[in-house]
C-alpha positions in Angstrom: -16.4 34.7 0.0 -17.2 32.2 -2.5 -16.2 32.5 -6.0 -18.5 31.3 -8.7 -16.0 30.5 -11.4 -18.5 28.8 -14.4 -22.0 31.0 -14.1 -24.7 30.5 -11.8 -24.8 26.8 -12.3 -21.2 26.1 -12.0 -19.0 25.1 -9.2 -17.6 27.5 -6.8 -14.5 27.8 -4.6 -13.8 28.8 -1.1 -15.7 29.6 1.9 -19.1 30.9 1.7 -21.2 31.1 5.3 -20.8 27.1 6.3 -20.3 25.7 3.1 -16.9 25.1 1.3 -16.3 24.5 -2.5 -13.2 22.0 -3.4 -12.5 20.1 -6.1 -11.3 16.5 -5.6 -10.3 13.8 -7.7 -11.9 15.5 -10.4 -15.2 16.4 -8.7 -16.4 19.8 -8.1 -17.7 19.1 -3.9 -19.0 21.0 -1.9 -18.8 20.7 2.4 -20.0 22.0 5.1 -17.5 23.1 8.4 -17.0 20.6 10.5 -19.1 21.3 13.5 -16.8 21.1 17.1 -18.4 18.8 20.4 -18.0 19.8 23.6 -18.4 16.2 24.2 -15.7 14.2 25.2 -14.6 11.3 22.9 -15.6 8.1 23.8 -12.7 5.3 24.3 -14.1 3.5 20.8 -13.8 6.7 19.1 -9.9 6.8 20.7 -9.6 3.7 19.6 -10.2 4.4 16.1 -8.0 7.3 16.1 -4.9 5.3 17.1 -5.9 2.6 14.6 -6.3 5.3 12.1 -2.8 6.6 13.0 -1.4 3.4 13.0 -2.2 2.4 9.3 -2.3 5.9 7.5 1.6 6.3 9.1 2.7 3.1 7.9 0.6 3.2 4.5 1.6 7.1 3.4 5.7 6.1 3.6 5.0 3.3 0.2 1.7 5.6 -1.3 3.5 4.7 -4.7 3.3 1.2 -4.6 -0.7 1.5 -3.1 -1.1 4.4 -5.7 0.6 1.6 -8.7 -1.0 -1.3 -7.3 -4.0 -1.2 -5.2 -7.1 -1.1 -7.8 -7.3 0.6 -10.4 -6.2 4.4 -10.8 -8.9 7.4 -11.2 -11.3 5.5 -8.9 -13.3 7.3 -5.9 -12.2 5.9 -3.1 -9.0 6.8 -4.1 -6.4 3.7 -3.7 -5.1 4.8 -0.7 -8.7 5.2 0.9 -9.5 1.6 -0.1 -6.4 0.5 1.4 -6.5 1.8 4.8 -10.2 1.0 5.4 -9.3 -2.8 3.9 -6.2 -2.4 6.4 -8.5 -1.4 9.6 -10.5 -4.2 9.5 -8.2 -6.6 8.2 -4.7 -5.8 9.8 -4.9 -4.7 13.4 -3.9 -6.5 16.0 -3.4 -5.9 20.2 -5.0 -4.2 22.7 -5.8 -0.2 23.2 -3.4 1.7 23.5 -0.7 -0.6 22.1 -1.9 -1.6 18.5 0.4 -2.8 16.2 0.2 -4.1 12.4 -0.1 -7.9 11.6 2.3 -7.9 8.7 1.3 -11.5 7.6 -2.1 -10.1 6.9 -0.4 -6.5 4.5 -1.3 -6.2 1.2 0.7 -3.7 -1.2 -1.2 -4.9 -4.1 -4.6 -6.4 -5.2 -5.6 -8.0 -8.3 -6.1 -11.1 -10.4 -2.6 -11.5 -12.2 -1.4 -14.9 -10.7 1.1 -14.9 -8.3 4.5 -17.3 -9.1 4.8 -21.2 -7.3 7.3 -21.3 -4.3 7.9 -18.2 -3.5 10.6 -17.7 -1.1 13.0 -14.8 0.9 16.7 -16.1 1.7 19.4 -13.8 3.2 22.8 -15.6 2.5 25.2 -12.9 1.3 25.7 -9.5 3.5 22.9 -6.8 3.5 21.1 -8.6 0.8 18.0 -10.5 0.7 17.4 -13.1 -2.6 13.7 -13.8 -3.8 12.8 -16.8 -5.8 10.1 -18.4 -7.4 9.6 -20.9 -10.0 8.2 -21.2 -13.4 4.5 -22.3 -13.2 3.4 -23.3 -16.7 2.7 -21.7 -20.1 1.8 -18.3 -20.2 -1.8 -17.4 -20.1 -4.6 -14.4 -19.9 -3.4 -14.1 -16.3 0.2 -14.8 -16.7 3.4 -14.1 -18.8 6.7 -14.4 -18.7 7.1 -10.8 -19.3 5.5 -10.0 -15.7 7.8 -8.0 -13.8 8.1 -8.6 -9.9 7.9 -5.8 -7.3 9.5 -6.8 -3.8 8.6 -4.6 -0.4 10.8 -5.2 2.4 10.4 -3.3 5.9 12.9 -3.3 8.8 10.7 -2.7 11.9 13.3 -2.1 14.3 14.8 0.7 12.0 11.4 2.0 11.0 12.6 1.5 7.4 11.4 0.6 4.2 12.7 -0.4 1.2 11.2 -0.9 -2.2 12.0 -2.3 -5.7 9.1 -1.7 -8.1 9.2 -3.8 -11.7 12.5 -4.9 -10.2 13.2 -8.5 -12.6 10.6 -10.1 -15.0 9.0 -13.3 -13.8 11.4 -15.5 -16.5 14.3 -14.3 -14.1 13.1 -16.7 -11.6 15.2 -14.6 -9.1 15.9 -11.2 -7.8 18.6 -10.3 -5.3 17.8 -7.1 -3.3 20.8 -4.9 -1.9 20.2 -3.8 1.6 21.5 -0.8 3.0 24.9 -2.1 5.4 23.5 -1.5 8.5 20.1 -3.7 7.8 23.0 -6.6 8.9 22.1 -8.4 11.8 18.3 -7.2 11.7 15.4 -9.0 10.7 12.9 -7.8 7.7 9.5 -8.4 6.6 9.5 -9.4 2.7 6.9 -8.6 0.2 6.4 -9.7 -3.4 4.3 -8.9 -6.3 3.7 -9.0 -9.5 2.7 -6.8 -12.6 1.8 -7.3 -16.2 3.8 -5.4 -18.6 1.0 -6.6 -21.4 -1.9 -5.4 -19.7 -2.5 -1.8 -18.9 -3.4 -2.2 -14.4 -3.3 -6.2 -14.0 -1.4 -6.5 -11.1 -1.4 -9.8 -8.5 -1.9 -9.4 -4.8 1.1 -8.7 -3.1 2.5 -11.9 -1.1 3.7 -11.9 2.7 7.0 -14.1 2.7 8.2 -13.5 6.4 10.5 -12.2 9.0 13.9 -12.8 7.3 17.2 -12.4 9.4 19.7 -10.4 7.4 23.1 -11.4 7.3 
């Protein structure tokens, strides 16, 4: 049964005949039960579903760098929403069944902070990986020294992520990451960003800097 929590013109909650009442991201919805096909599903609408699969798996493990960094917070689509769908069209590669992600082409972050010159991924000491950039001018409406980097890194053979958010200001011109030991010997994707510490949600896009071998 329905519950009609503010008077007859509010919102209600639960079940009432077909219709549910939810509330989500601050909205007072209302839905009706999904309606179940006999039909079989078509091989696009399989398709879709491993697609789907793919990107909402990978995407939900770093949720708090798409729920920091990807558009602004409070919005409908949510952050993650907007960053699977731009993900599905922009980030699938292969033929069904076997779809994988084209890392080049992930983004952790969106925005119109500017990014820093040269920015490069080195592994020279063990289990570590060193980011660099340089210093790209005076500091401007889209850029300070203050910025703080975030790096991504994901090992695809262990299925393992891991993340430094606001991890060294942009004056630092470097950031060494610690790996965990047994990263040695594999190879990681590396992913950088940055973030204004000035400017409430001004965030750059997030930067893909390769397949870097671990030493």
């Amino acid at each position: 049964m329905g519950l009609i929590e503010e008077g007859m013109f509010g919102a209600f909650r639960k079940r009432t005949g077909k219709l549910v009442g939810a509330r989500w991201r601050n909205l007072d919805v209302i839905r009706t039960l999904p309606r179940k096909s006999s039909k079989p599903p078509t091989q696009a609408q399989i398709d879709q579903h491993l697609r789907f699969a793919l990107i909402t798996s990978f995407f939900s493990r770093i949720s708090n760098l798409i729920d920091a960094y990807f558009g602004k917070g409070d919005s409908t689509p949510t952050q993650m929403n907007l960053a699977v769908s731009y993900h599905l069209k922009q980030a699938i590669t292969g033929v069904s069944p076997n779809f994988t992600i084209d890392y080049a082409k992930v983004r952790f972050s969106v925005g119109n902070l500017s990014l820093a010159d040269s920015l490069a991924a080195d592994s020279v000491t063990a289990a570590k990986v060193d980011f660099t950039w340089q210093d790209d001018g005076e500091d401007n409406k889209l850029k300070d020294a203050t910025d703080m980097v975030n790096v991504l890194i994901y090992n695809s053979t262990k299925d393992k992520f891991v993340i430094r958010m606001k991890a060294a200001p942009r004056s630092a011109l470097t950031y060494s990451l610690q790996l965990p030991p047994n990263f040695s010997g594999d190879s990681v994707h590396c992913f950088v960003s940055f973030t204004s510490v000035m400017k409430k949600q001004l965030h750059s896009r997030s930067e893909y800097l390769g397949l870097v071998p671990v030493l």
